[in-house]
C-alpha positions as CSV (number, residue, x, y, z in Angstrom):
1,X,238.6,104.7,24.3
2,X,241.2,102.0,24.4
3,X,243.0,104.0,27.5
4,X,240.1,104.2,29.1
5,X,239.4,101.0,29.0
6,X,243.0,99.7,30.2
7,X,242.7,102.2,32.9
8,X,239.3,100.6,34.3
9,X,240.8,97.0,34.7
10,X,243.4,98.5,37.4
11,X,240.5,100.2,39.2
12,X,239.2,99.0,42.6
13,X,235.6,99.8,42.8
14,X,235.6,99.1,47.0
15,X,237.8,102.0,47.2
16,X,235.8,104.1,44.8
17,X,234.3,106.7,46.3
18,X,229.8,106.3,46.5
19,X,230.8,104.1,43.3
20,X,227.6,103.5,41.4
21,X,226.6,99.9,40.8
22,X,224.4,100.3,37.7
23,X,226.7,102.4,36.1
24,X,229.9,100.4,36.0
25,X,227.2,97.1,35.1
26,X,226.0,99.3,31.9
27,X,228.9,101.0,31.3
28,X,232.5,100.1,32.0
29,X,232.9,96.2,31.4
30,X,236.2,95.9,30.2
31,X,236.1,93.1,28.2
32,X,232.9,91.3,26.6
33,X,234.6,88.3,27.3
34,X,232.0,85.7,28.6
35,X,235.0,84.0,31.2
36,X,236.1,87.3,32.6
37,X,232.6,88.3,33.4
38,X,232.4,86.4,36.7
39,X,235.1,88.6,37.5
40,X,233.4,91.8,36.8
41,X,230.4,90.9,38.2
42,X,232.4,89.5,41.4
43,X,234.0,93.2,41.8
44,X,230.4,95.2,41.4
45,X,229.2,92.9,44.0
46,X,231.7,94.1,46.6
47,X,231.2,97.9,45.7
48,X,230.0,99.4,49.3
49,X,226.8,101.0,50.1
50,X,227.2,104.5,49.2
51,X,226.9,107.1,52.4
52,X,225.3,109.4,50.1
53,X,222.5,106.3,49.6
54,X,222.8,106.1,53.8
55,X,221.5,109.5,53.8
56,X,219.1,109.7,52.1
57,X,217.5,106.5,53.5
58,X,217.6,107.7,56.7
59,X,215.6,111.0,54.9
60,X,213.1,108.8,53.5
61,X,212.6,106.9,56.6
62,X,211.5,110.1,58.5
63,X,209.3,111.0,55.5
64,X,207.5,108.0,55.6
65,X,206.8,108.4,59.8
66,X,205.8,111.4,59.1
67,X,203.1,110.9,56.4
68,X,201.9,108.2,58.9
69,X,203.0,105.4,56.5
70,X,203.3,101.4,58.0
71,X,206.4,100.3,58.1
72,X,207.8,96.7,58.0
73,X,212.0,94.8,57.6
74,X,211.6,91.9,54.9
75,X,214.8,90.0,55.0
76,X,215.9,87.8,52.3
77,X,216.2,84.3,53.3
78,X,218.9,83.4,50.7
79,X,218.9,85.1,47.4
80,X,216.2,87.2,45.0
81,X,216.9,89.1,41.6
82,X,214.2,91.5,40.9
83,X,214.4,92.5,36.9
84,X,216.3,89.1,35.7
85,X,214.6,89.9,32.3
86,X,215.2,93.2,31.9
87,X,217.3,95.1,29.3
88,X,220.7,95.1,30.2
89,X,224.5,95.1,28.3
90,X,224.5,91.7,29.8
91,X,223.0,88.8,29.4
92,X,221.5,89.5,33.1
93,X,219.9,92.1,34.8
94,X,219.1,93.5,37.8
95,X,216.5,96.2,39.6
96,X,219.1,98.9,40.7
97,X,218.4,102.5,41.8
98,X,218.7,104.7,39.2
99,X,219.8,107.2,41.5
100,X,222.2,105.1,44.0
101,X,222.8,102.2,42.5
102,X,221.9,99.7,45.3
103,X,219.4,97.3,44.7
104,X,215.0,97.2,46.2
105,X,211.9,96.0,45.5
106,X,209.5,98.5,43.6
107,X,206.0,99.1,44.9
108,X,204.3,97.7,41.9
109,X,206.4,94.6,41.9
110,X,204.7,94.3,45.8
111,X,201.2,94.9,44.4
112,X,201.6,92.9,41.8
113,X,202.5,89.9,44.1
114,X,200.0,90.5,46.9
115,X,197.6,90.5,44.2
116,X,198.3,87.2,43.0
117,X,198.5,85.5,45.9
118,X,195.0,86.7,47.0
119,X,193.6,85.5,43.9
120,X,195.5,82.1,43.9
121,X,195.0,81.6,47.9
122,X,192.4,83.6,49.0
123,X,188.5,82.7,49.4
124,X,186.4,84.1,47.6
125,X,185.5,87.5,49.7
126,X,189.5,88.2,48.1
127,X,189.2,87.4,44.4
128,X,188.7,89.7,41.6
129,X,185.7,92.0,41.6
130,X,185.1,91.6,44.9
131,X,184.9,94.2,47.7
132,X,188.0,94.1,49.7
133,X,190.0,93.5,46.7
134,X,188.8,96.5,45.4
135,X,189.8,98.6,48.5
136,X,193.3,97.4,48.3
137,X,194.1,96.8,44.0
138,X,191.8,98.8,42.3
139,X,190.1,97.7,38.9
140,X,190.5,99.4,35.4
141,X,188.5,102.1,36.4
142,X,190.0,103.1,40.0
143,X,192.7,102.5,41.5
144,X,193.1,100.8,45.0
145,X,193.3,102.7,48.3
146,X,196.4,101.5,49.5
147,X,200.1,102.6,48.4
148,X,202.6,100.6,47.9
149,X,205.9,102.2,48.3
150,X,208.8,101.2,46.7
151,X,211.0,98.9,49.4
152,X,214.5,100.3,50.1
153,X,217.6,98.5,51.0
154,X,218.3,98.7,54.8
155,X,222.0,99.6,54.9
156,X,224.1,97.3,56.6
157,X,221.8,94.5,56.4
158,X,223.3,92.4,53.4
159,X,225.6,89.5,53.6
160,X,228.6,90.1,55.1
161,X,226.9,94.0,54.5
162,X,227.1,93.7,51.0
163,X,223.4,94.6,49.4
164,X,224.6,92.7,46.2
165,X,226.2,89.4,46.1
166,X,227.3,87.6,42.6
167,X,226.2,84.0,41.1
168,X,226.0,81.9,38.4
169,X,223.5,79.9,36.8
170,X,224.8,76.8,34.1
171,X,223.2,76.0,31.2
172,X,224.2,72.3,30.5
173,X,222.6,71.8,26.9
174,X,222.3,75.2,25.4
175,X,222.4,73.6,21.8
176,X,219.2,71.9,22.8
177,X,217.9,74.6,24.1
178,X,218.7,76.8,20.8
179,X,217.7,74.0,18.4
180,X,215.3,71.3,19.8
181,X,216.5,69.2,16.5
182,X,219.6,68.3,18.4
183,X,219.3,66.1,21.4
184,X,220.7,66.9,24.6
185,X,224.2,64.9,25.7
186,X,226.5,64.2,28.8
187,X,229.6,65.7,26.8
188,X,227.7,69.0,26.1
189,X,229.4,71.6,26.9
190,X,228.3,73.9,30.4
191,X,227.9,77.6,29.6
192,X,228.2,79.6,33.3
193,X,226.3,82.6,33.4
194,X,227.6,84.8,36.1
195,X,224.8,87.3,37.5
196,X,224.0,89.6,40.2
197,X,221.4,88.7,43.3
198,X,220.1,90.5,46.1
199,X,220.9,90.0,49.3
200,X,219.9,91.8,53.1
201,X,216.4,93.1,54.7
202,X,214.3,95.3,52.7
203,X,211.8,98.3,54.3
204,X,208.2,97.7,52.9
205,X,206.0,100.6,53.4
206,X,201.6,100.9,53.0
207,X,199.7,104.0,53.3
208,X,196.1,104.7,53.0
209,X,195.8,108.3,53.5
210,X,192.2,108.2,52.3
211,X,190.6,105.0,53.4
212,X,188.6,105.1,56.9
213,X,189.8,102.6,59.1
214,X,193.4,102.1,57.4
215,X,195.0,100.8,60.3
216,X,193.2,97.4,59.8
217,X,193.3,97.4,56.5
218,X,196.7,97.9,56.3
219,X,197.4,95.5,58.4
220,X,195.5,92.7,56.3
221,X,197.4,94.2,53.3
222,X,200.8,93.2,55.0
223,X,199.3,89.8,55.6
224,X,199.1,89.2,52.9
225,X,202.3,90.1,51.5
226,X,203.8,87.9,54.5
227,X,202.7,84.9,53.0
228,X,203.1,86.1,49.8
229,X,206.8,87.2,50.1
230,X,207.6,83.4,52.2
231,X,205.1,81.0,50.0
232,X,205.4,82.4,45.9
233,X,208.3,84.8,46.4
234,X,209.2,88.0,44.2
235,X,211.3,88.6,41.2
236,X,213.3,85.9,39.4
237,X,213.4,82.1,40.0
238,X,211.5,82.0,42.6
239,X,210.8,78.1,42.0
240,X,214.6,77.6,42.5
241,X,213.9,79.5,46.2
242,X,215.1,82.6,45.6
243,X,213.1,85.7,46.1
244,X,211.0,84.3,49.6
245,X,211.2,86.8,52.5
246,X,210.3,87.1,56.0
247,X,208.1,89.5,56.9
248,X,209.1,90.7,60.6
């Protein structure tokens, strides 16, 4: 184990072959060390899109034309981290394909967000119970007519093409925030929390294979992300500005 882990630290993931992202996050961190973690995290952000992910995109993208699905780029204005919270060997996470290890936005995440918004900014012909609400979410007892299809990374589209770029977030008064007993002070000590964000455009796809006149209601369904995606944002932090897209 220990040679394995001296041979990772001389390892250059850019020239690793269709490296996989998620893996070396959960799996090959060669020191737990919290100050050397900006460095790892700096070194999976510069791992390249895999061509094998490249391929398959370009698959999916013909699947979805074919099926007679809508089709729409969402480009990251700065910054968004879907899965922040989520279990990870870190004290971070991020919403990674399982399969290819580049980062996207799944379809529940979407509905979850388009509902919201037409509940909190809607009229009333949009909130809960109502018809057209219905038509598009569901209720406990059906679901809704449109699909929301998970949104894939557009290769090549990240910053300086790189789908995941690294940050940090400082915690100024951790002892505060661990024991509110102790009061917060200028000479506490910063703790740096390096993490992964996303960055690039984002393919957003609605079906409605079943719903007579889909092409309108599709089209109010990706309204309503718009707003949804630029105004609340999606994922992590959101209040901080991260997460807002633009719906082209």
């Amino acid at each position: 184990m220990s040679t394995r882990r001296a041979n990772l630290s001389s390892i250059k993931l850019t020239e690793v072959p269709d490296a996989h992202a998620e893996l070396w996050l959960d799996r090959y961190m060669d020191d737990q060390d919290s100050k050397k973690r900006g460095g790892f995290i700096a070194d999976v952000s510069a791992i390249p899109t895999p061509e094998i992910y490249v391929a398959f995109y370009n698959r999916w993208t013909q699947k979805l034309h074919d099926m007679g699905a809508k089709i729409y780029p969402a480009h990251v204005k700065t910054r968004m981290i879907v899965g922040l919270g989520d279990e990870s060997v870190l004290e971070t996470s991020i919403t990674l394909h399982k399969t290819y290890g580049v980062p996207y936005i799944p379809g529940s995440a979407l509905k979850g967000l388009a509902a919201s918004y037409a509940r909190q900014r809607l009229a009333e012909d949009w909130q809960k119970g109502s018809d057209a609400y219905q038509v598009i979410f569901g209720n406990t007892d059906e679901a809704g007519y449109i699909s929301f299809f998970d949104a894939l990374y557009i290769p090549g589209t990240g910053f300086k093409k790189q789908a995941l770029y690294p940050d940090v977030m400082t915690v100024h008064h951790r002892h505060y925030y661990q024991n509110p007993a102790i009061p917060p002070a200028d000479w506490d000590d910063p703790n740096p929390v390096p993490f992964l964000t996303a960055t690039g455009s984002y393919l957003i796809a609605l079906a409605a294979p079943e719903l007579q006149e889909q092409e309108a209601w599709i089209e109010k369904t990706f309204t309503i992300l718009r707003y949804a995606l630029a105004e609340m944002g999606i994922g992590a932090k959101t209040s901080s500005g991260y997460g807002r897209l633009e719906l082209e």
